[in-house]
C-alpha positions in Angstrom: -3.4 3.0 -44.3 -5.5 0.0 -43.3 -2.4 -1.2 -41.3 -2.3 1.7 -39.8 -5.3 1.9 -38.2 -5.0 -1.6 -37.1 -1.7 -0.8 -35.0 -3.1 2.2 -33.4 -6.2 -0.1 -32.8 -3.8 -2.6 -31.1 -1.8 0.1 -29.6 -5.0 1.7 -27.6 -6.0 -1.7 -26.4 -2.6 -2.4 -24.5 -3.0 1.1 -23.3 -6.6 0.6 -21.4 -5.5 -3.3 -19.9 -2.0 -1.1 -18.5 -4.8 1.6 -17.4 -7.3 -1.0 -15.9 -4.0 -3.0 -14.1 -3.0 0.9 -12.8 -6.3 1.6 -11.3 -6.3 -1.8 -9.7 -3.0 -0.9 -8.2 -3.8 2.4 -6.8 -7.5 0.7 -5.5 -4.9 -2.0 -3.3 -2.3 1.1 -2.4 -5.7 3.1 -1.1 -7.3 0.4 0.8 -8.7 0.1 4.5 -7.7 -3.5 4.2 -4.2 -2.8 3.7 -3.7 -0.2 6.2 -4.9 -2.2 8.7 -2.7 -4.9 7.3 0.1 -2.8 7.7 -0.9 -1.0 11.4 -1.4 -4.6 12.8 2.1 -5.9 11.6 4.1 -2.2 12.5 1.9 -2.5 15.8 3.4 -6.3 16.8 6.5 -5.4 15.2 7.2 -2.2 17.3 5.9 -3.9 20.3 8.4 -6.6 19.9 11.7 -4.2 19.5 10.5 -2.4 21.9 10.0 -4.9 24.9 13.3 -6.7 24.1 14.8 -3.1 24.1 13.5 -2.8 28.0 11.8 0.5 26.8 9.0 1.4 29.5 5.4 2.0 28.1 6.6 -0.1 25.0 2.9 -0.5 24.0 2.4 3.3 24.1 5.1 3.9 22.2 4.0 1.0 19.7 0.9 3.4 19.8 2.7 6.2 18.2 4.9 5.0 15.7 1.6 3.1 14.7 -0.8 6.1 14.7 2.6 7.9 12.5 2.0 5.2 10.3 -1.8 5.9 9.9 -1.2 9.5 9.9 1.0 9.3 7.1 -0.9 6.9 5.0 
């Protein structure tokens, strides 16, 4: 019985760490940091394709596929 009560002790312990290291995730996939992380490098990235591509108003349309991002997020 003792046993027992020890493994479910054990077992609820590795369940909160995997629930503190799943909030932590979702606090990164939520963050203002990272979606301007990820605006700045779409926004350079489209700008790039784009230019090469001879596409006229190539920051404009860097604009939009950026803002789609932001949208979306």
């Amino acid at each position: 019985m003792e046993e027992d009560i020890k493994s479910l002790k054990a077992e609820i312990e590795t369940i909160k760490l995997r629930n503190t290291r799943v909030e932590a995730d979702k606090a990164w996939e939520t963050s203002i940091f990272r979606l301007t992380v990820l605006s700045i490098i779409t926004f350079i990235f489209s700008i790039t394709v784009l230019y090469f591509v001879k596409t006229e108003e190539y920051l404009l349309s860097a604009l939009s596929s950026t803002a789609g991002l932001i949208i979306s997020s």
